[in-house]
PASEBA-1860 file (N, C-alpha, C; in nm, 3 decimals):
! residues 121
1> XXXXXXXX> -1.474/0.212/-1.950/-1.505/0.095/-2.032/-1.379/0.057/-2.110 ~ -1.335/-0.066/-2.126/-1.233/-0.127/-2.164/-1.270/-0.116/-2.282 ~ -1.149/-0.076/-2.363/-1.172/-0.118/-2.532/-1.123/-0.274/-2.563 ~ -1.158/-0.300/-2.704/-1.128/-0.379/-2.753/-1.164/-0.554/-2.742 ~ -1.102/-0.607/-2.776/-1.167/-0.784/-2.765/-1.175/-0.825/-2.594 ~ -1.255/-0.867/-2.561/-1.300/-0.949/-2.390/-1.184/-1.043/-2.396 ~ -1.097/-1.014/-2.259/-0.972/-1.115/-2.240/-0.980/-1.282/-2.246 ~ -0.879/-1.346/-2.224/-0.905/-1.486/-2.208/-0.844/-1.516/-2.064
9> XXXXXXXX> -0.768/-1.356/-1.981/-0.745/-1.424/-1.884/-0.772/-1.284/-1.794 ~ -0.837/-1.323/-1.669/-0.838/-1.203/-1.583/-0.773/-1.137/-1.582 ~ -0.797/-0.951/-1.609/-0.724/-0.866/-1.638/-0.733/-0.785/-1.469 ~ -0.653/-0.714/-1.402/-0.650/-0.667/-1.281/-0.594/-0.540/-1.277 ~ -0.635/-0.408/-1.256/-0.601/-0.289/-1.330/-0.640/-0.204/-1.169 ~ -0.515/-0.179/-1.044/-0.542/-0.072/-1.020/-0.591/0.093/-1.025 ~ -0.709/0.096/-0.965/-0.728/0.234/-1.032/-0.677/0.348/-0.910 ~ -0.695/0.343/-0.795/-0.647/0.392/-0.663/-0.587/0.313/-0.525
17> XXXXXXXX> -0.457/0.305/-0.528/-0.460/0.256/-0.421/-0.471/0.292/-0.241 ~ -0.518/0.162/-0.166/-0.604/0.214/-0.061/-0.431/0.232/0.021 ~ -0.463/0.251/0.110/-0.360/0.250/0.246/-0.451/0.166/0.389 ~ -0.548/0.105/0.381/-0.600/0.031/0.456/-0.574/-0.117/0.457 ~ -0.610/-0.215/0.578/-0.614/-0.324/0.545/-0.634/-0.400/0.433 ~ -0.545/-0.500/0.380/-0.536/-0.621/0.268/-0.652/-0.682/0.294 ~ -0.645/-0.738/0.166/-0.746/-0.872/0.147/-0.630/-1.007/0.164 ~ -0.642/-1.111/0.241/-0.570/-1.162/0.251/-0.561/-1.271/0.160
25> XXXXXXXX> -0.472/-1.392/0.146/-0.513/-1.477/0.022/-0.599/-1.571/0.049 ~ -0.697/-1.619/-0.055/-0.850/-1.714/0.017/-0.765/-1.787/0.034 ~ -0.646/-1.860/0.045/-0.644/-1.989/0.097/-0.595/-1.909/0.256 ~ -0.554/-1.812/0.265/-0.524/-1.813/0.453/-0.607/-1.808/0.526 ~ -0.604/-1.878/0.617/-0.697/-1.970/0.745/-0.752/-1.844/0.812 ~ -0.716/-1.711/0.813/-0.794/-1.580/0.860/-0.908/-1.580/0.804 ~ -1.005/-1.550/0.906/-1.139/-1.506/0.782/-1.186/-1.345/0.804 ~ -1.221/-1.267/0.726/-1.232/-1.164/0.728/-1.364/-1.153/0.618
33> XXXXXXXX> -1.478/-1.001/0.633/-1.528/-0.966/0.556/-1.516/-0.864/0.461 ~ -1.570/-0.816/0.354/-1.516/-0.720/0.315/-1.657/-0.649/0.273 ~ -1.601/-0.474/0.254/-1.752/-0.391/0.219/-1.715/-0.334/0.103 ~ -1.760/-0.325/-0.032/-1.714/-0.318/-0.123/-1.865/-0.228/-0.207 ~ -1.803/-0.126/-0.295/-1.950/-0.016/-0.388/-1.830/-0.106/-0.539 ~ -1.966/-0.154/-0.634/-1.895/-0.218/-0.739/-2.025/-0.169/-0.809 ~ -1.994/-0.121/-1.023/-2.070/-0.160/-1.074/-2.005/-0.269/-1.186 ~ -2.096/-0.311/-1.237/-2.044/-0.356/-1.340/-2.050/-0.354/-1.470
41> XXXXXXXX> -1.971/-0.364/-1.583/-2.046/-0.374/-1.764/-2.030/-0.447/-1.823 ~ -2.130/-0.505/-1.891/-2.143/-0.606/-1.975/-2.027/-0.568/-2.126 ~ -1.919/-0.588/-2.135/-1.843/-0.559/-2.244/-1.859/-0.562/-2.389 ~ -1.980/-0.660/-2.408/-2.067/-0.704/-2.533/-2.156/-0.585/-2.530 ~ -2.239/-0.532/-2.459/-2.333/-0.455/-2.489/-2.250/-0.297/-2.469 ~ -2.158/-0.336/-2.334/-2.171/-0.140/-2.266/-2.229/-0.114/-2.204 ~ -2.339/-0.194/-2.150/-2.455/-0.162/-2.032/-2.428/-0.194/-1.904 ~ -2.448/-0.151/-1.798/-2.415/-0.147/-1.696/-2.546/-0.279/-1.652
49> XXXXXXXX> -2.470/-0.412/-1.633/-2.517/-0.573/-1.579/-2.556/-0.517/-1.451 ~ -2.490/-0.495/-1.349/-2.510/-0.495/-1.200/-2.469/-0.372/-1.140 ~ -2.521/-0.372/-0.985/-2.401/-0.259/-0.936/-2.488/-0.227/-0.784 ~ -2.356/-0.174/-0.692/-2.426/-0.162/-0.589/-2.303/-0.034/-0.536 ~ -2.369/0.110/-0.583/-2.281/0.191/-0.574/-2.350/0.295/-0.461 ~ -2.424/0.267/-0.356/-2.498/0.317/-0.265/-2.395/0.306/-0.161 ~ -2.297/0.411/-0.088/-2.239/0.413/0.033/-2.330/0.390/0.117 ~ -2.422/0.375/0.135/-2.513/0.371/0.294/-2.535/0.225/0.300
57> XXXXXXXX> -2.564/0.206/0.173/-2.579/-0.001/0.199/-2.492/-0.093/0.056 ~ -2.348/-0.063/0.090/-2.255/-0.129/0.048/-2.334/-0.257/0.045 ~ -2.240/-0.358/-0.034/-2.197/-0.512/-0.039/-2.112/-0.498/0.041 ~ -2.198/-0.589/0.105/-2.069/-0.707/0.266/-2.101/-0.838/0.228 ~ -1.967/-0.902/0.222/-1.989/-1.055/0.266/-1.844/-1.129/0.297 ~ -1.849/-1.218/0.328/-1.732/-1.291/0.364/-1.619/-1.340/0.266 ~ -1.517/-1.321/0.269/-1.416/-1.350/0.164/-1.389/-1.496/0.162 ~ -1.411/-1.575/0.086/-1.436/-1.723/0.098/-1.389/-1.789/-0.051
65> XXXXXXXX> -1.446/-1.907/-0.066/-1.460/-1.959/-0.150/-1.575/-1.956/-0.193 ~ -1.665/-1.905/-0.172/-1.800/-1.920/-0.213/-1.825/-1.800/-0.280 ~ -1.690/-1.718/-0.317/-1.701/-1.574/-0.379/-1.739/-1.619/-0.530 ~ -1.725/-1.528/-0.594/-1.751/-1.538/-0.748/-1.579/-1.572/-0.790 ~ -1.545/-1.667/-0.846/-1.428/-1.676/-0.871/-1.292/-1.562/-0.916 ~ -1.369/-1.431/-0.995/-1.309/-1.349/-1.005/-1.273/-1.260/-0.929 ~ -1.384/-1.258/-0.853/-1.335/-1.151/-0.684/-1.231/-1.239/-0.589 ~ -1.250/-1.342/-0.599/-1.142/-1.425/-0.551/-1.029/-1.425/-0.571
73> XXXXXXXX> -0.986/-1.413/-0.697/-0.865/-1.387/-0.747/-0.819/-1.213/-0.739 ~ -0.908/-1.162/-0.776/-0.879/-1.002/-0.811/-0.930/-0.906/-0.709 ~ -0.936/-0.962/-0.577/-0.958/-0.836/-0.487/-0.809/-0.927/-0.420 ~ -0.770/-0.998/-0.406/-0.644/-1.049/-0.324/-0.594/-0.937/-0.308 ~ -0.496/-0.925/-0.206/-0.421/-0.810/-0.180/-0.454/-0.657/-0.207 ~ -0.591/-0.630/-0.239/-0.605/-0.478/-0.220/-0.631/-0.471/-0.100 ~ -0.630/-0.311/-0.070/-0.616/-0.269/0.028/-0.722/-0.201/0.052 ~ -0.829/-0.181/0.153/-0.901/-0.098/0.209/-0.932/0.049/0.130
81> XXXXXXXX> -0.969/0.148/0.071/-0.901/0.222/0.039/-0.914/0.263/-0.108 ~ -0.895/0.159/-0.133/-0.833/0.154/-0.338/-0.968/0.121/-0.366 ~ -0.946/0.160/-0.499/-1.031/0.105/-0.671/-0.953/0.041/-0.733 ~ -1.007/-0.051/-0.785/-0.980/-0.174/-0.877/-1.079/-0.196/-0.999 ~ -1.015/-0.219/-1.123/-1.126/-0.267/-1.218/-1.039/-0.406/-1.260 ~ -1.175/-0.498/-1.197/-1.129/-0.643/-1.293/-1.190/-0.627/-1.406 ~ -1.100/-0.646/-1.496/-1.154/-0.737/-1.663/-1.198/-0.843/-1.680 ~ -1.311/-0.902/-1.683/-1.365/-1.059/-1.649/-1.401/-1.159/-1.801
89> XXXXXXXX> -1.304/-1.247/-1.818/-1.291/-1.312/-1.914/-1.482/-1.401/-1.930 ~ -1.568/-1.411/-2.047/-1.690/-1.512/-1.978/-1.652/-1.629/-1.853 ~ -1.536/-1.648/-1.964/-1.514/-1.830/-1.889/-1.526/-1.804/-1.727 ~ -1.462/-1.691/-1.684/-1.499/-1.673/-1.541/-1.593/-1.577/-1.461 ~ -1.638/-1.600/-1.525/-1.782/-1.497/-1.534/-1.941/-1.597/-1.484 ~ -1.896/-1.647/-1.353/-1.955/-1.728/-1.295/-2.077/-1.672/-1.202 ~ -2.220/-1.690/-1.234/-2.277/-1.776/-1.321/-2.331/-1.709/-1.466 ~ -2.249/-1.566/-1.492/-2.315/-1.483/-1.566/-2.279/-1.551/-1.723
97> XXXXXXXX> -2.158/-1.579/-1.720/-2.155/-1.657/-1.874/-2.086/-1.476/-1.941 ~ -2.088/-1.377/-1.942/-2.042/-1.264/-2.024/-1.903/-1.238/-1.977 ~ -1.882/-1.163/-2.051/-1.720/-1.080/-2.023/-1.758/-0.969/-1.967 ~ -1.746/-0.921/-1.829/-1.735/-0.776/-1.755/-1.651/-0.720/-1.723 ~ -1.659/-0.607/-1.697/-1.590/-0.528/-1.639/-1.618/-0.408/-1.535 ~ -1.539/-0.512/-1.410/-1.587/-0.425/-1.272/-1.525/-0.325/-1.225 ~ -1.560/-0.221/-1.214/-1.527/-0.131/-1.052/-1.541/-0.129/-0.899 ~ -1.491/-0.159/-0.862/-1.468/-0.205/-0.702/-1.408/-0.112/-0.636
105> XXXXXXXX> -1.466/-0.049/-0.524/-1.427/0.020/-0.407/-1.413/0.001/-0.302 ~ -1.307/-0.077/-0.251/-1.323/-0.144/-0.126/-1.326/-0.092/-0.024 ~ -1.437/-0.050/0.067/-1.437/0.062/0.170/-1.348/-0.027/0.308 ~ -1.390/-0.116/0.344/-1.342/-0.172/0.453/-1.287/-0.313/0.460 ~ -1.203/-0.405/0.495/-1.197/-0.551/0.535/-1.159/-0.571/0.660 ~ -1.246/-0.655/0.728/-1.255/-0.673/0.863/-1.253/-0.781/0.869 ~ -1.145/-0.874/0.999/-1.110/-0.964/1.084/-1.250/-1.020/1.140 ~ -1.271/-1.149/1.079/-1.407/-1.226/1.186/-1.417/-1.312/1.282
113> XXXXXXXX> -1.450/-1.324/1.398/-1.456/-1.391/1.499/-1.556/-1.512/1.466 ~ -1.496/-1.609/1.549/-1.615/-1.722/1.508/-1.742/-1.681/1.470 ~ -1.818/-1.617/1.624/-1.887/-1.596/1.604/-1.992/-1.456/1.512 ~ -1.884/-1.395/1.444/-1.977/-1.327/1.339/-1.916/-1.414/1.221 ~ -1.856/-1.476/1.218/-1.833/-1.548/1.071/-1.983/-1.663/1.066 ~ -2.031/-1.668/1.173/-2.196/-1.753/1.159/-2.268/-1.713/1.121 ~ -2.250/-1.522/1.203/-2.390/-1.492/1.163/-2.401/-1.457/0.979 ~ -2.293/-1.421/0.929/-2.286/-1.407/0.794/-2.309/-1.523/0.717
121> X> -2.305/-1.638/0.759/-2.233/-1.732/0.658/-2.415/-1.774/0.608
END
């Protein structure tokens, strides 16, 4: 848990890095998914908001624009592998409105073919 005042600008804090495949940048024309164990805390309270820290049924979904703006920005370039904690300012704290702070484990990012980029989307 982060001390002190909730940032005003996304904070990005390697905690392990992976040696696996990147996240590439959302604007490159590759599309790929990613499988990710995250919880999260509400920085106002200390309580744990969300979380999906079950290895057997990770979070998968497609790296897009349709991410939460902060995973957008703050999984860029990790690697397969690593832990990451974003610091999440409210303002981007879309649609939650709070200041969090995530842990992210990015188990895998995988290359999508047309056709599984459908069946996800």
């Amino acid at each position: 848990m982060p001390s002190g005042s909730p940032p005003r600008e996304l904070v990005i804090k390697d905690l392990k890095r992976g040696d696996g495949p990147a996240v590439p940048p959302i604007s490159n024309t590759a599309k790929v998914k990613i499988a990710a164990l995250y919880n999260a805390v509400d920085l106002e309270t200390g309580e744990v908001y969300e979380e999906r820290w079950n290895p057997r049924d990770p979070y998968e979904t497609k790296f897009d624009a349709s991410l939460n703006p902060s995973w957008e920005r703050g999984l860029e370039g990790m690697k397969a592998g690593g832990r990451r904690m974003l610091i999440v300012p409210a303002s981007m704290s879309f649609p939650h409105e709070l200041p969090l702070a995530y842990v992210i484990d990015l188990l895998r990012v995988e290359k999508l073919g047309a056709e599984t980029a459908a069946m996800i989307e």
